[in-house]
C-alpha positions in Angstrom: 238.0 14.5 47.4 236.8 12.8 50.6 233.5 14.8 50.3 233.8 16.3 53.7 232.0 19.3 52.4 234.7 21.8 54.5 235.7 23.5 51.4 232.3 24.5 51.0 231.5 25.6 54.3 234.3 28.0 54.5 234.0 29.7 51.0 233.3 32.9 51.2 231.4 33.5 47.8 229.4 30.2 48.1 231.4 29.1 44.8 231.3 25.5 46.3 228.6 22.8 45.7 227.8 19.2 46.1 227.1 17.6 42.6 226.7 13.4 43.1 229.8 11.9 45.0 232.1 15.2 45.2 231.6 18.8 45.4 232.6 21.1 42.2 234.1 24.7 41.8 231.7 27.4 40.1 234.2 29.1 38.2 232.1 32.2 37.5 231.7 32.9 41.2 234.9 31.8 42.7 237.4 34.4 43.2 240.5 32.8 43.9 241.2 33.3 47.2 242.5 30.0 48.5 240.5 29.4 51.6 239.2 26.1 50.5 242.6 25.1 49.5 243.8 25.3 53.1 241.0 23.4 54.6 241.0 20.6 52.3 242.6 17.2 54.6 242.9 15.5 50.8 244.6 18.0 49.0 242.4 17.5 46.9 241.9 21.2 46.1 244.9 22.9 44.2 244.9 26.4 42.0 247.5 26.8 39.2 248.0 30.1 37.1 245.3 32.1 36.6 243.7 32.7 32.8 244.5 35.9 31.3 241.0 36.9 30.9 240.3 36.5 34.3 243.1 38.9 35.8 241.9 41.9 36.8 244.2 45.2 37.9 242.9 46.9 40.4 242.5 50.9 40.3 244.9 53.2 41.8 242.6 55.2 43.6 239.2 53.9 45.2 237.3 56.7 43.5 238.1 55.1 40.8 236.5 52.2 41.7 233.5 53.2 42.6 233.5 55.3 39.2 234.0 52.1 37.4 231.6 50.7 39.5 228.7 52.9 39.3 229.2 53.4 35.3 229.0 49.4 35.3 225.4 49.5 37.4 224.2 52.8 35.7 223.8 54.8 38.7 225.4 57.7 40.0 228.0 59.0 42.4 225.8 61.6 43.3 224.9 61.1 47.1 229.0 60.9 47.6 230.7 64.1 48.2 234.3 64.3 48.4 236.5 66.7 51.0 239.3 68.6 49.6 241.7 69.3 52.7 
């Protein structure tokens, strides 16, 4: 790390910050996407394997996720109305 700070500016969940001489990963909030990885001019940025507890499968359908969703926020799907066509 050359402590540019362009990982940082281009991370989309703000999972990048500057802690003393370099800048540090929050793990919780970073969500794998690569970007930083790309802007890096060190390399200094790499990703290997992700852990198992962190891989998520997506639903099949999107009501589904909104389902899951809502249940997870306790509140309801109420105000959405689905068309049957």
């Amino acid at each position: 790390c050359v402590s540019c700070g362009l990982c940082a500016s281009v991370c989309p969940m703000d999972s990048i910050s500057r802690s003393e001489n370099t800048y540090s990963i929050d793990q919780k909030r970073c969500i794998g996407c690569g970007v930083c990885v790309g802007k890096c001019p060190a390399g200094a940025i790499t990703f290997g394997p992700a852990e198992k507890d962190r891989i998520v499968t997506p639903p099949e359908k999107n009501f589904d996720y909104l389902l899951k969703m809502a249940t997870k926020r306790n509140t309801s799907l109420v105000p959405f109305t689905l068309k049957r066509t």
